[in-house]
C-alpha positions as CSV (number, residue, x, y, z in Angstrom):
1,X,-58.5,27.7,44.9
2,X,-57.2,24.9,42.8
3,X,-56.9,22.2,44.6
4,X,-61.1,23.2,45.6
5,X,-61.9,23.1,42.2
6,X,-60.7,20.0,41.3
7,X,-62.3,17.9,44.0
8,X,-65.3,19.8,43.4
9,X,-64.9,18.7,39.3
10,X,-63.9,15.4,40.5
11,X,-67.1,15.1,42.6
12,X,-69.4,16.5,40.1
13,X,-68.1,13.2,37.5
14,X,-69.8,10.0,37.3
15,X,-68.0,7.5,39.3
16,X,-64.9,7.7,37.8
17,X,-62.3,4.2,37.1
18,X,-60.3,2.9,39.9
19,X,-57.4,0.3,39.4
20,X,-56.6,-2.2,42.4
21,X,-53.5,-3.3,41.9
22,X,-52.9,-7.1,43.4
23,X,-55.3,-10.2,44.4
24,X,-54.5,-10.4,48.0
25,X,-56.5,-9.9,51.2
26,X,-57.0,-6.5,50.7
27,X,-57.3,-6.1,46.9
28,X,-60.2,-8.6,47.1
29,X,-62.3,-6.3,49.7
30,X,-61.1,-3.0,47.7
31,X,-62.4,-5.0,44.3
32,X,-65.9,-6.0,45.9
33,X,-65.9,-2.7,48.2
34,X,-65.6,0.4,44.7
35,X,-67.3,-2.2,42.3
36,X,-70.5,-2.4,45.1
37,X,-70.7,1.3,45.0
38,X,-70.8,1.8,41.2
39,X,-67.2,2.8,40.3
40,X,-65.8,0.9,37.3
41,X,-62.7,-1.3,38.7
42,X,-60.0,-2.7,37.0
43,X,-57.5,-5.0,38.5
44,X,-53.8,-5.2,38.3
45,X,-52.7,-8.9,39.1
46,X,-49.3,-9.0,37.9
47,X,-48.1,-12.1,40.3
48,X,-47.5,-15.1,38.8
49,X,-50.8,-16.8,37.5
50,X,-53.1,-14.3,39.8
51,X,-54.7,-12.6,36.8
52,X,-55.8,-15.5,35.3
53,X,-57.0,-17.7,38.8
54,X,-59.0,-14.6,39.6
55,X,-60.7,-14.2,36.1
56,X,-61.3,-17.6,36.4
57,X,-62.8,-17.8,40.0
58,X,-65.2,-14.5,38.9
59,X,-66.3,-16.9,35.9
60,X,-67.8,-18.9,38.4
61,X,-68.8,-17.0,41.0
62,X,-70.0,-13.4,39.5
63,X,-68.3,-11.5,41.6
64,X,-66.2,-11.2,45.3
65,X,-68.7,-11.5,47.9
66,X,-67.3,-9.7,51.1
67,X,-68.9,-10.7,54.8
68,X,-68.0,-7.5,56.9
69,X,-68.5,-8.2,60.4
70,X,-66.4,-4.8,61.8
71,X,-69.5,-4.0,63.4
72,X,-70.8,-7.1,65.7
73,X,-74.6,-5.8,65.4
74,X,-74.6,-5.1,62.3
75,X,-72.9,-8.0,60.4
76,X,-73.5,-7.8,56.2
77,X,-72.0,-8.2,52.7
78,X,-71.8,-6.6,49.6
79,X,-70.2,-8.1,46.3
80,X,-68.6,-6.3,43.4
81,X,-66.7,-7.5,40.1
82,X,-64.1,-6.0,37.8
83,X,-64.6,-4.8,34.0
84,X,-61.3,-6.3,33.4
85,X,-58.4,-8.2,35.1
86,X,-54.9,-8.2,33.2
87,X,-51.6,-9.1,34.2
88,X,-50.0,-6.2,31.7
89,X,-50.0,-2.7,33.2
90,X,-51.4,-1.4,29.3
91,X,-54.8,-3.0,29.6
92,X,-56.0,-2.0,33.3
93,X,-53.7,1.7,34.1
94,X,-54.0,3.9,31.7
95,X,-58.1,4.7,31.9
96,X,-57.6,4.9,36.1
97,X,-58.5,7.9,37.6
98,X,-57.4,6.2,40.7
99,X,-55.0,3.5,41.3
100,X,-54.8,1.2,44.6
101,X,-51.7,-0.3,45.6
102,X,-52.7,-2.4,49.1
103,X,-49.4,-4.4,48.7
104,X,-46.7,-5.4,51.0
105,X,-43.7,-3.3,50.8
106,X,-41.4,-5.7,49.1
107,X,-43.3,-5.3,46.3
108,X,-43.9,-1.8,45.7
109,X,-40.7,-0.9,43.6
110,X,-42.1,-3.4,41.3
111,X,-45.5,-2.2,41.1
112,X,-44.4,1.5,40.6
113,X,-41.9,0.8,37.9
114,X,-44.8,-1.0,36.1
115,X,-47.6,1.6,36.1
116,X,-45.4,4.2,35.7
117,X,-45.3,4.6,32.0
118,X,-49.1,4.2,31.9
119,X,-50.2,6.6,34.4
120,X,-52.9,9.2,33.0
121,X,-52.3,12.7,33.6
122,X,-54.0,13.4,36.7
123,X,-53.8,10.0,37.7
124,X,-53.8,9.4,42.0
125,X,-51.7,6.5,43.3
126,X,-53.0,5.5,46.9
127,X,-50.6,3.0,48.5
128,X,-52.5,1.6,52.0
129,X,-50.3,1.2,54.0
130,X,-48.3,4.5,53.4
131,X,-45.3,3.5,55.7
132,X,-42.0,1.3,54.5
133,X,-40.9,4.3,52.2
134,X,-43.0,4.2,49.1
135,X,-42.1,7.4,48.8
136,X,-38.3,6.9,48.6
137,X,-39.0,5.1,46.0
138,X,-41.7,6.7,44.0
139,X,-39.2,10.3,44.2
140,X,-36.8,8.2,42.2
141,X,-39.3,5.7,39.8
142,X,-41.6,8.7,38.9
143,X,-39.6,11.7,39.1
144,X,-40.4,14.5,37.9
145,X,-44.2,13.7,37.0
146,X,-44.3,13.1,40.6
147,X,-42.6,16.2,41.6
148,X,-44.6,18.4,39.4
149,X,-47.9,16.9,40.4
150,X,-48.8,15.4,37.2
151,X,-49.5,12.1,39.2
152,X,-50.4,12.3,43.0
153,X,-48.8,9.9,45.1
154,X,-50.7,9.6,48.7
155,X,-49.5,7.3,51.7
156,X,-52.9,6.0,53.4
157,X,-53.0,5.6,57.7
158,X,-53.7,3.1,58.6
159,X,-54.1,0.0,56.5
160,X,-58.0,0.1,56.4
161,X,-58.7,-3.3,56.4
162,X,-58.1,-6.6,58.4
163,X,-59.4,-9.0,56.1
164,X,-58.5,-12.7,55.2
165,X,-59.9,-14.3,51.9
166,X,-62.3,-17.1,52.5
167,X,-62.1,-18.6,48.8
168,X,-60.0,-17.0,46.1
169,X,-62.1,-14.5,43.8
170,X,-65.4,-15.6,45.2
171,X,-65.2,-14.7,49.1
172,X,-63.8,-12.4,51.9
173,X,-64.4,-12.0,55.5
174,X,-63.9,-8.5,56.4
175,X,-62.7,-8.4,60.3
176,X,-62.2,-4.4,60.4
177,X,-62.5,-1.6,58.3
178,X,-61.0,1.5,60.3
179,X,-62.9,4.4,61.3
180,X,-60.8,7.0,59.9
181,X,-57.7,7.8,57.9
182,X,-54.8,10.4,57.5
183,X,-53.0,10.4,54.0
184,X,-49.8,12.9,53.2
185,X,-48.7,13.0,49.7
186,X,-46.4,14.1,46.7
187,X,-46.5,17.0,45.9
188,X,-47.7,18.1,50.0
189,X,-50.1,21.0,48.8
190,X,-52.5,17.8,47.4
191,X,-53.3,16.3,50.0
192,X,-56.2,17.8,50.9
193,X,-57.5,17.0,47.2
194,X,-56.5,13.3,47.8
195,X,-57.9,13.1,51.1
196,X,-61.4,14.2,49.5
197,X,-61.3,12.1,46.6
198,X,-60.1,8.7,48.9
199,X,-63.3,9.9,51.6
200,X,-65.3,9.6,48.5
201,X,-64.5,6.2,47.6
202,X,-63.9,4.6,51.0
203,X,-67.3,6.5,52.7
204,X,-64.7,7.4,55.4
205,X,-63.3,10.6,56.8
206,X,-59.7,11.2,55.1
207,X,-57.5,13.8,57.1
208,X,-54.8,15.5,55.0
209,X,-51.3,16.0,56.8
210,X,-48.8,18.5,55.5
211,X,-45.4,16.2,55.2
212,X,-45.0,12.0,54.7
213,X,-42.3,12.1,57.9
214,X,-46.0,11.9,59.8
215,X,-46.6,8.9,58.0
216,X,-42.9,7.5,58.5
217,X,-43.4,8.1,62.3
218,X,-47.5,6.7,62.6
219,X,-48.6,4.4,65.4
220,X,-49.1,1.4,63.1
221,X,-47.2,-1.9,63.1
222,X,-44.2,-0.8,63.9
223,X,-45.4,0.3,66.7
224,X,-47.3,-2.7,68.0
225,X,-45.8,-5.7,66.6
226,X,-42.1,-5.5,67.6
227,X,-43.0,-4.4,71.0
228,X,-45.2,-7.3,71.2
229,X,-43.1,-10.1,70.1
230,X,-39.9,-8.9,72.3
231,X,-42.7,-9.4,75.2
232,X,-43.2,-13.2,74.0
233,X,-39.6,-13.7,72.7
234,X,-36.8,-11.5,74.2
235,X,-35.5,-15.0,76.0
236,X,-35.1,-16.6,73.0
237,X,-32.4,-18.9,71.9
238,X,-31.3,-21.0,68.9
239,X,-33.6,-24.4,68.8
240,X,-35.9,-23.2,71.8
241,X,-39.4,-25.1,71.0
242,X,-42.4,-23.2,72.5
243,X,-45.6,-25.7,73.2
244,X,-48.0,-23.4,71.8
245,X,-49.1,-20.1,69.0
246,X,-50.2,-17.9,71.2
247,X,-52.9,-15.5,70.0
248,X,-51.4,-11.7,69.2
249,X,-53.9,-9.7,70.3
250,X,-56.4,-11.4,72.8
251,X,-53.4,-12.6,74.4
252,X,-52.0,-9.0,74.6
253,X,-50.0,-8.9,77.8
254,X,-48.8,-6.4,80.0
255,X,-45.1,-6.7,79.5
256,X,-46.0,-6.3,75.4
257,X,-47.9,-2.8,76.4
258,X,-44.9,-2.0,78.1
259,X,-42.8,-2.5,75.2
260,X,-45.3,-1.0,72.5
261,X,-45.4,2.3,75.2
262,X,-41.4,2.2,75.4
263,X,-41.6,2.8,71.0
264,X,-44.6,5.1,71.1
265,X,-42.6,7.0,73.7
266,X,-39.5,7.2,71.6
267,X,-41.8,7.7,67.9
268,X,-43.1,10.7,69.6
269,X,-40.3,12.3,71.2
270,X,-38.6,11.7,67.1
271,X,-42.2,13.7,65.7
272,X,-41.6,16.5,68.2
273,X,-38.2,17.2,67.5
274,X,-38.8,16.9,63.2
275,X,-41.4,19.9,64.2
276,X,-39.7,21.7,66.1
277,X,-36.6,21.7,63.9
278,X,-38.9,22.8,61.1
279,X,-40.4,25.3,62.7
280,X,-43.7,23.2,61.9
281,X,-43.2,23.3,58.1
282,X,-43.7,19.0,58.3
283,X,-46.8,19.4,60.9
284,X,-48.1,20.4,64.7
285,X,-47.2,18.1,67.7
286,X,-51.1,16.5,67.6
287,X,-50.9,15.3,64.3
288,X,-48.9,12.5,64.8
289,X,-51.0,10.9,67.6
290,X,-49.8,8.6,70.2
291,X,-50.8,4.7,70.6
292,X,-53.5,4.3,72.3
293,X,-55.5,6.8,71.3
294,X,-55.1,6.6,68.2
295,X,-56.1,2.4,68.1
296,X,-59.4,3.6,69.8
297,X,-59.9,6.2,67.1
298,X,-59.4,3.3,64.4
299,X,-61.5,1.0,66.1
300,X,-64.2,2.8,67.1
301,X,-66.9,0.2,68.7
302,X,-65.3,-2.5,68.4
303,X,-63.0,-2.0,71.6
304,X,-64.8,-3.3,74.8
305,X,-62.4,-2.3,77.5
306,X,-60.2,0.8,76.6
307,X,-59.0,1.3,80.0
308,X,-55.7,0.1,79.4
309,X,-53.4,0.1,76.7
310,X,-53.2,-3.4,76.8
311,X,-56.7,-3.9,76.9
312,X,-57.6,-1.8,73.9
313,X,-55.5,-4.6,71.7
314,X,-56.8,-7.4,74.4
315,X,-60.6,-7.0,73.6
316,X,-60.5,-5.5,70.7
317,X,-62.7,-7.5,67.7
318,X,-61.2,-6.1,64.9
319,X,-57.7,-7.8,66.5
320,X,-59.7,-11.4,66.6
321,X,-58.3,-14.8,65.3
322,X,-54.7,-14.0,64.7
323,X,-52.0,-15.8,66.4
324,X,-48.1,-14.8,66.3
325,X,-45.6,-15.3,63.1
326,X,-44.5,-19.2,64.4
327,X,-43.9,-22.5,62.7
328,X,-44.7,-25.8,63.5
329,X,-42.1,-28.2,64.2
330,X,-41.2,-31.5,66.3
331,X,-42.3,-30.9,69.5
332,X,-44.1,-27.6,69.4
333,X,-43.6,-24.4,67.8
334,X,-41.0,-21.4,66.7
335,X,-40.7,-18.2,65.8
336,X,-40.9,-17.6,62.2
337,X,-38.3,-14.9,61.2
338,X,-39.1,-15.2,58.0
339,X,-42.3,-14.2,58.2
340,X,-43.1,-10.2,57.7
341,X,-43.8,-9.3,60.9
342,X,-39.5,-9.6,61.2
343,X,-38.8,-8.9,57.0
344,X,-41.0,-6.4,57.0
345,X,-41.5,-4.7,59.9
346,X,-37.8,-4.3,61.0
347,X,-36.0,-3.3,57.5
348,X,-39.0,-1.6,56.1
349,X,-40.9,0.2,58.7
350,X,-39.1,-0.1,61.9
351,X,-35.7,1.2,60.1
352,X,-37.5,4.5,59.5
353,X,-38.3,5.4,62.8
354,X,-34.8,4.3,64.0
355,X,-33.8,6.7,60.3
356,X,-35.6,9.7,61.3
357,X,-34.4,9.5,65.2
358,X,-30.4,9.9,63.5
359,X,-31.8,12.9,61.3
360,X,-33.3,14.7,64.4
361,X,-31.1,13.8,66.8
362,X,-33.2,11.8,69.5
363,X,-31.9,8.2,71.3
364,X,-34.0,5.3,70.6
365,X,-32.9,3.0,73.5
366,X,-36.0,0.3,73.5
367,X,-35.9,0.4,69.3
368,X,-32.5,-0.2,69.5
369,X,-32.7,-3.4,72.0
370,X,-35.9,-4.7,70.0
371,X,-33.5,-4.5,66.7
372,X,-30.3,-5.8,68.0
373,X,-32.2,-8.5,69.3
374,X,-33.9,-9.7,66.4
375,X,-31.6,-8.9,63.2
376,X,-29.4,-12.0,64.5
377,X,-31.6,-14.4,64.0
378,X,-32.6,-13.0,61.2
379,X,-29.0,-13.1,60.2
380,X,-28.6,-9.5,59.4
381,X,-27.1,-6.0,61.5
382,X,-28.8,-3.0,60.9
383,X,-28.2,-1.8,63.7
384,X,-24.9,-1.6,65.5
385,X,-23.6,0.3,68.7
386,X,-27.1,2.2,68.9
387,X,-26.8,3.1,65.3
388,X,-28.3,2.3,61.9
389,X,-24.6,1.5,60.5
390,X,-24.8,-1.8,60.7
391,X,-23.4,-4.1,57.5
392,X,-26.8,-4.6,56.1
393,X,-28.0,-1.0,57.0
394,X,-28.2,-0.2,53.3
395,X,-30.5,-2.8,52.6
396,X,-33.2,-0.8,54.9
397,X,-35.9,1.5,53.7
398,X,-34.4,4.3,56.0
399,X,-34.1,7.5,54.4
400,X,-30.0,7.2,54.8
401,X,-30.4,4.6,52.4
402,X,-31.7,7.0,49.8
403,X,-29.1,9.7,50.7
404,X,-31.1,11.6,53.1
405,X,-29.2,13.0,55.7
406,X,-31.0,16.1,57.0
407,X,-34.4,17.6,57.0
408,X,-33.4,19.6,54.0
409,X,-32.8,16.3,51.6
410,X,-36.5,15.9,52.1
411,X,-37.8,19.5,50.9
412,X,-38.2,20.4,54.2
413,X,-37.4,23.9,55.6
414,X,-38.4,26.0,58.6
415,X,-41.5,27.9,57.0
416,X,-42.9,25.2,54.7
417,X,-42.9,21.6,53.0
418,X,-41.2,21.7,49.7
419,X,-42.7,20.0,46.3
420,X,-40.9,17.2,47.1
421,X,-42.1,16.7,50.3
């Protein structure tokens, strides 16, 4: 068929050019990681003065040296550099066969609008992770190029990489690259062509699901980071001072399983209902999977207890070193709600689940408690009386937001995924 005929032409090419987008964590790996294996990378750094810090740091060190230490026994690096590094879209998009967006969501409108008129025909736009509605977004910044599958727009499961950069443009230290992926994309019928051509260039198995909604309803962080921070915070108050950071995941209680069971419950009981109102046009039951089994899928051996679902998280290595989103102050420490565990997650991520509950039909009681609770000190109400109809509802990357009301306003219908799904 078609879609076999042009992975297979896409295989039989030399390495073809990929174009990271960003200078972050993950753009850093992704730079070192395509350059290491012989594709010809181009970089996108369009942030303030990133373009020209990171030329400047590969002057001097040759390339990004990346120290990945996902497996404990078998601890190594590889280093890679870029042909080029421009802060205007014109000099790095256009000869991409592939372009990597590993950004936060917040800036993915911007990055979308900015390739867009650059884009070869052809052209695949990975964005890792694919949750937060990138594509909400890229329906109405690409249109109909998307639509028609001119470009390919694919939504990556999960984030591969937990990585934290060491020094800029010279070093990384890779704490987990995940064992496998799923990817749905726009139009749905290439997603089996993206999933081949992303297994190619991450040396990973890529599964292809049939409709994004799987990827609005994954077990990633919106699963496991609002769950755990109502464990450690749900008796919070204005000015309450805490004595310590705790750390996330080796510190992974009990009560914060209980709470990230109470959403994967819920998340689940929202995918069943999408399917069975389609008819199965957006997927089977098993392809969205549940959270625990799916974290000891993504971290294959490097999980030392998966007895529990709070010891999967607990002794987990690729989970090691971070503590929770808190600020220092006089006399100990606070929650940060500004960080993006609470801007992010909630509005972004969060918001859809709670979105796609009002579509199907299905009560969210725990995401409703873990929202109310946290939008006021946040100082916003996205959720009010159980519902997304808060005041600053709007502002969410829910699908209401984009005027999607029913199954139907996202091309699905029982008997198959539309083009625009």
């Amino acid at each position: 068929d078609s879609v076999g005929e042009s992975v297979a032409i896409w295989a039989a090419m030399s390495k073809s050019t990929v174009c990271v987008c960003g200078a972050g964590n993950a753009s850093q790996v992704f730079i070192a990681l395509f350059a290491s294996q012989g594709y010809r990378v181009t970089v996108l750094a369009d942030f303030e003065d990133e373009a020209e810090r990171l030329e400047a740091a590969l002057a001097v060190s040759g390339g990004i040296t990346v120290t990945n230490r996902s497996d404990p026994h078998n601890i190594h690096t590889f280093t890679g550099a870029p042909v080029r590094v421009s802060k205007h879209p014109a000099d790095v998009v256009p000869q991409a066969d592939s372009v990597v967006i590993a950004l936060p969501s917040f800036a993915q409108k911007k990055i979308l609008t900015d390739v867009r008129d650059h884009l070869r025909s052809g052209a695949m736009l990975f964005v890792m992770p694919g949750q937060g509605g990138v594509d909400f977004l890229a329906r109405q910044i690409l249109g109909e190029r998307l639509l028609q599958g001119d470009v390919i727009l694919a939504g990556v499961m999960p984030m591969p990489l937990n990585c934290r950069i060491q020094t800029f443009g010279d070093s990384v230290d890779l704490a987990s690259i995940k064992h496998s992926y799923d990817l749905a994309s726009i139009p749905a019928k290439a997603a089996p062509q993206a999933a081949a051509v992303l297994s190619a260039m991450l040396g990973k198995e890529v599964r292809a699901l049939q409709h994004f909604i799987a990827v609005h309803l994954w077990p990633a962080n919106p699963n496991i980071h609002p769950g755990r921070l109502y464990a450690l915070f749900h008796e919070h108050v204005d000015r309450k001072v805490y004595d310590r950071n705790p750390l996330f995941y080796e510190e992974f209680d009990d009560l914060s399983a209980e709470w990230c069971q109470k959403i994967n419950d819920e998340r689940i009981a929202v995918w069943t209902a999408a399917v069975q109102q389609s008819g199965g046009a957006v997927g089977g039951i098993e392809d969205v999977p549940h959270l625990k089994p799916y974290i000891e899928e993504a971290y294959f051996g490097q999980i030392h207890d998966t007895s529990t679902l709070c010891s999967v998280f607990s002794t987990n290595d690729g989970f090691k070193g971070f503590r929770c989103p808190m600020k220092q102050v006089d006399g100990g420490w606070v929650p940060d709600f500004n960080n993006r565990y609470f801007t992010e997650d909630i509005p972004c991520t969060v918001a859809i689940y709670k979105g796609v509950s009002e579509i199907v039909g299905v009560p969210t009681p725990a995401i409703d408690e873990i929202m109310t609770f946290f939008q006021q000190f946040m100082g916003k109400e996205y959720v009010k009386e159980g519902s997304l109809c808060g005041q600053d509802a709007a502002e969410t990357m829910a699908p209401q937001s984009f005027g999607v009301r029913c199954l139907r306003d996202l091309g699905v219908s029982a008997g198959g995924p539309g083009a625009g799904a």
